[in-house]
N, C-alpha and C positions, 0 to 999 in steps of 0.2 A: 263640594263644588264651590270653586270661589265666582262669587256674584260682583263683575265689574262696577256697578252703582245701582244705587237703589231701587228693585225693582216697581217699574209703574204697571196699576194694576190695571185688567182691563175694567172697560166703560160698564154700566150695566146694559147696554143696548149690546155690548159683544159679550156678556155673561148671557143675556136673552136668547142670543141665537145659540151661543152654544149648547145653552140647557134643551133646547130641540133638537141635537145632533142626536142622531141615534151611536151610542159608544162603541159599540160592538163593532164596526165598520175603522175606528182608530187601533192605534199599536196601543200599548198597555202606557196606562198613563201622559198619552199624550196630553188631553186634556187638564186635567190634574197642574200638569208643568203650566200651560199656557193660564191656568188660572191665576198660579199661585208668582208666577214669572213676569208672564205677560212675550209679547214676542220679541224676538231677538237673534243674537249670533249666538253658538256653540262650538267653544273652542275652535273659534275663527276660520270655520265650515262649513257649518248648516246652519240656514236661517228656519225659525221658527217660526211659522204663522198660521194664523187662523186659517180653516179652512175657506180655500176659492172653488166653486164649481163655475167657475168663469172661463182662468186660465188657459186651460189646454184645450175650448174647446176648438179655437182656430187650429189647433195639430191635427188635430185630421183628418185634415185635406193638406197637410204641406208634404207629405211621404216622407218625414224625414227618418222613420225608423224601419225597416224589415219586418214581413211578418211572415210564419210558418205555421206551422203545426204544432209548434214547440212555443210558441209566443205564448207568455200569460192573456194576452188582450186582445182582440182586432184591432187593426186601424180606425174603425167607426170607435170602437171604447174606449178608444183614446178621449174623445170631446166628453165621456161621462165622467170620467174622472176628475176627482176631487182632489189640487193640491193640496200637501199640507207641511210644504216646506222647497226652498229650493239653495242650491250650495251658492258657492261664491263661484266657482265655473262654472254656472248655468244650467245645472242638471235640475231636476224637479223629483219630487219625490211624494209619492200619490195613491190613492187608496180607489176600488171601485166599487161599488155597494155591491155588486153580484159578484166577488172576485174576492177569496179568502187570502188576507195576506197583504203585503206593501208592492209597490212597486217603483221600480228604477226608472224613468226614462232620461240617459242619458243623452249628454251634447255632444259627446267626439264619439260613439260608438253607434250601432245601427240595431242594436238589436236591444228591447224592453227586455227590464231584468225582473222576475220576480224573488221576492227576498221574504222568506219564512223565519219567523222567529220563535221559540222555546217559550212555552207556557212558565209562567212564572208565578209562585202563589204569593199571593196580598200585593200584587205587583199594580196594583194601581191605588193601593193606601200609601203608597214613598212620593213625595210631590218630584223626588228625583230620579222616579224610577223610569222617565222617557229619556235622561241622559244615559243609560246603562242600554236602552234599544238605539241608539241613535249613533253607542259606540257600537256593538254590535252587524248595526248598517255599515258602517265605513269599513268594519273586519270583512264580511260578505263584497264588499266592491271593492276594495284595492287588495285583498287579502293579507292585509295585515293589520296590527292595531296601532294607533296615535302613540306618538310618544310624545309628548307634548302635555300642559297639566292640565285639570279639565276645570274651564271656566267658560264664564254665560255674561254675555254683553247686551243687556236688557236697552230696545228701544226706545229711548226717553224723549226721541223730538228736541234734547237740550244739548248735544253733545257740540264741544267746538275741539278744535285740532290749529297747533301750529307746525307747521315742517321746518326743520333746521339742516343745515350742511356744515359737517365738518374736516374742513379743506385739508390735503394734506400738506404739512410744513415743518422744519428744523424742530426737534423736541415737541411739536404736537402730541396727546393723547391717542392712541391707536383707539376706532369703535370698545373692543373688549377693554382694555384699559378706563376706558370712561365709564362703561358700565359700572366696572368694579368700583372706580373712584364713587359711582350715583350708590351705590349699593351703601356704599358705607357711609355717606353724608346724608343721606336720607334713607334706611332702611324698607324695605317693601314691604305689606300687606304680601304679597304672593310674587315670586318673578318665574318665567321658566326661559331658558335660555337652552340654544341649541347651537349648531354648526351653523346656523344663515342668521339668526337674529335673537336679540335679548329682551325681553317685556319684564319690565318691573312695573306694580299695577300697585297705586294708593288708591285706601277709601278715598282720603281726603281731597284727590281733584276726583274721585268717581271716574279714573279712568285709567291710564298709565302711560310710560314713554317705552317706543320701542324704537330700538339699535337697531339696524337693518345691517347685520353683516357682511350678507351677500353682495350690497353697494358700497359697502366699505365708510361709505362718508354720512349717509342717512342718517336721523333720530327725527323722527316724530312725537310730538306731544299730545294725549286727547286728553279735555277735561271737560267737565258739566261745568254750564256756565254761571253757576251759582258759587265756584271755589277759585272765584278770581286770584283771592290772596295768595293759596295754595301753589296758583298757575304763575302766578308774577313771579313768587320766590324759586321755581325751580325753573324758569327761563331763564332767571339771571344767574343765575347756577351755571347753565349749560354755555349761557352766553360766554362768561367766565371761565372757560373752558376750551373756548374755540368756537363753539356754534356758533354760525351766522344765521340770521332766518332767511328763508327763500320768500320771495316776491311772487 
């Protein structure tokens, strides 16, 4: 798993609470990851976080999910639930102390998913062994698996971002074209690129730039604000290239 920059660890005031979680109520090595990690993005999916028994308890009373006979939960166990992660489209993803197993509550869908997972041995001695449940998760709800590489965008409160436009004009750069050109003037640490966009990811700004192919004209930039130098020389790169930065 590549680690976008360097992971910050938690505090010991949030090693204190965790060390009071009862583990058995977590997926296999979740904790483990958030110790050794800290919280974050996962392959630009699911966020990781310490557990909240705050969150959900306003859901239930909003109705927003169905419930049966077939429900993992009531409506009332919605408020006992404990997040412990929510996506980038708003779903949460939640444990209940009398309830064996993870649970979905999705945001476009009406009905709470429960999601069982395979016993795994020494599955919480791998500090990565909650990325391998977490791909697992996503197989059980879209029914399929990522194709995309798997990397972790650790938290760091440091992270800055410039947006650039690259305009279309006579012999311009095509987005893929410039990729290719960044790929070879400055090689990647890790890139994955697909059919909508390209991320090539340096240690050295602790972040990377992603082509956004889908808008044709997009490249953003994110770097930790301590790799100024790194960040200056690969804007004027891009600049040199066409990019403009947006306002």
């Amino acid at each position: 798993m590549y680690i976008v920059s360097q992971p910050k660890g938690l505090s010991e005031a949030q090693n204190q609470v965790l060390a009071k979680e009862g583990a058995a109520v977590y997926p296999p090595g979740y904790l483990r990851f958030l110790r050794r990690f800290g919280e974050g993005t996962y392959r630009g999916w699911m966020n990781v976080q310490l557990p909240d028994p705050e969150v959900l308890k306003p859901f239930a009373e909003y109705g927003l999910w169905e419930h049966d006979e077939d429900s993992p939960i009531t409506e009332q166990q919605i408020g006992e639930c404990i997040a412990i992660g929510t996506t980038v489209d708003g779903d949460f993803l939640a444990v209940h102390p009398q309830t064996e197993g993870l649970l979905w509550l999705p945001r476009h869908a009406e009905q709470v998913k429960a999601i069982s997972l395979q016993a795994r041995e020494q599955e919480d001695e791998d500090e990565e062994a909650y990325a391998l449940v977490l791909d697992e998760i996503y197989r059980q709800v879209y029914g399929s698996s990522q194709e995309v590489g798997v990397y972790y965008e650790p938290w760091m409160g440091t992270r800055s971002h410039l947006f650039l436009r690259l305009p279309p004009a006579q012999d311009q750069l095509s987005l893929p074209e410039l990729a290719g050109a960044c790929r070879a003037e400055f090689p990647p640490d890790f890139f994955i690129e697909n059919a909508y966009a390209c991320f090539l990811f340096y240690r050295k700004l602790g972040g990377y730039v992603r082509l956004n192919y889908a808008y044709q004209q997009e490249v953003a930039l994110f770097y930790e604000q301590d790799a100024q130098q790194a960040f200056a020389v690969m804007k004027e790169w891009l600049m040199s290239k066409g990019c403009a930065p947006i306002s």
